[in-house]
N, C-alpha and C positions, 0 to 999 in steps of 0.2 A: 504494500500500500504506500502512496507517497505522499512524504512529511508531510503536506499542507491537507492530504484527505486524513491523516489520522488525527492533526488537531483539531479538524472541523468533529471527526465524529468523539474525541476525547471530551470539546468542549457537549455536545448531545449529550454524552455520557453524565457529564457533570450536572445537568442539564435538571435530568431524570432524577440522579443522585438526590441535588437540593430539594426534588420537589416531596421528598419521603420524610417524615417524621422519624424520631424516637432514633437515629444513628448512632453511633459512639462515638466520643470523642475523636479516638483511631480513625473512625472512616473517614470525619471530617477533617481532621488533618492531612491524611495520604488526599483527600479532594484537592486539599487546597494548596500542595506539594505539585500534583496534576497543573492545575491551574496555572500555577507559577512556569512550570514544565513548561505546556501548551504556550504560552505569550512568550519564551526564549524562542522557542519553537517558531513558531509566527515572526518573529524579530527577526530572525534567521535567513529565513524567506524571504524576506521584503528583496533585498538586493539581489538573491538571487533570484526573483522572477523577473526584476528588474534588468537583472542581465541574458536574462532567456527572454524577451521582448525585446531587445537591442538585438539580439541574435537572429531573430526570427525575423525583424526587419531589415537587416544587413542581408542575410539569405533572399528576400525577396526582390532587395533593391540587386542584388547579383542577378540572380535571374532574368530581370530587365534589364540591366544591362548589357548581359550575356546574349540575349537574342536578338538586342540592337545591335552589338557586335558582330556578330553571324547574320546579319540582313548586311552589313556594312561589309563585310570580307565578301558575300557575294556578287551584293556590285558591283564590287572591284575587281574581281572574276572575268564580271562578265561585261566589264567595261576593258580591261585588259585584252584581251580575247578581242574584242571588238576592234579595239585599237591595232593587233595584231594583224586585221584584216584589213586594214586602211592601211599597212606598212610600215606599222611599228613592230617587227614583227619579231625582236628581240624581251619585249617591254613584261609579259608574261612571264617568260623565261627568269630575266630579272628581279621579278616581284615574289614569284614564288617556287622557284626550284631550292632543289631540298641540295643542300651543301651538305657533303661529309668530312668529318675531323680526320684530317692525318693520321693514321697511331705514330705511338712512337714506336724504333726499332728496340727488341728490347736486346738486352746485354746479351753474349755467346755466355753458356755456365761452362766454366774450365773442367776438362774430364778429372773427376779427383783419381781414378787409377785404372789407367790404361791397360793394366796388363795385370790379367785376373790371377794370375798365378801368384802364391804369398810367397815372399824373398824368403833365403837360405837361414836357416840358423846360422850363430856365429859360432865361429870355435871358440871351444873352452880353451883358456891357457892352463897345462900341466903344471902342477904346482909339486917341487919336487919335497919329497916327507924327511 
């Protein structure tokens, strides 16, 4: 359930609670423990719906934008193109050909051993007793 539906139904809760007689002390205290809860709770909130409404407009003003974009890249298309047939016939190519990055070369790895076979033992020096 999210934060802002549990304190709406916490405050219902408490709601109900006051409207009963004969409670104990205990119940109305953990009430009113709730209550304090519920209004951090709520305080809580406030900024962030505030910022999930900033969101939610930012998202839609993109979307407008986004498909004025895309109506804007088309007729550049399809004015390019055009223009291609009047004899500009470079001018497409220029606008939208897809360039690709050089790599780079990368380094040779130096072979660490050439020659699979393990070298000689060494001789032992005779050590005379």
């Amino acid at each position: 359930m999210p934060p802002d539906e549990a304190a709406h139904a916490m405050r219902n809760l408490l709601g109900v609670l006051s409207r009963h007689s004969g409670l104990s002390a205990a119940t109305l205290a953990a009430g009113a423990r709730v209550e304090q809860a519920t209004q951090h709770v709520e305080a809580a909130l406030q900024p962030f719906n505030t910022r999930q409404n900033e969101l939610r407009a930012a998202r839609r003003m993109a979307e407008v934008v986004g498909r004025r974009y895309d109506l804007a890249l088309r007729a550049l298309r399809h004015t390019a193109r055009a223009a291609a047939a009047d004899g500009a016939a470079d001018l497409y190519d220029a606008l939208f050909s897809i360039t690709t990055r050089v790599a780079r070369k990368s380094k040779p790895t130096p072979a660490l051993n050439p020659d699979p076979t393990p070298p000689a033992p060494a001789a032992q020096p005779v050590v005379a007793a």
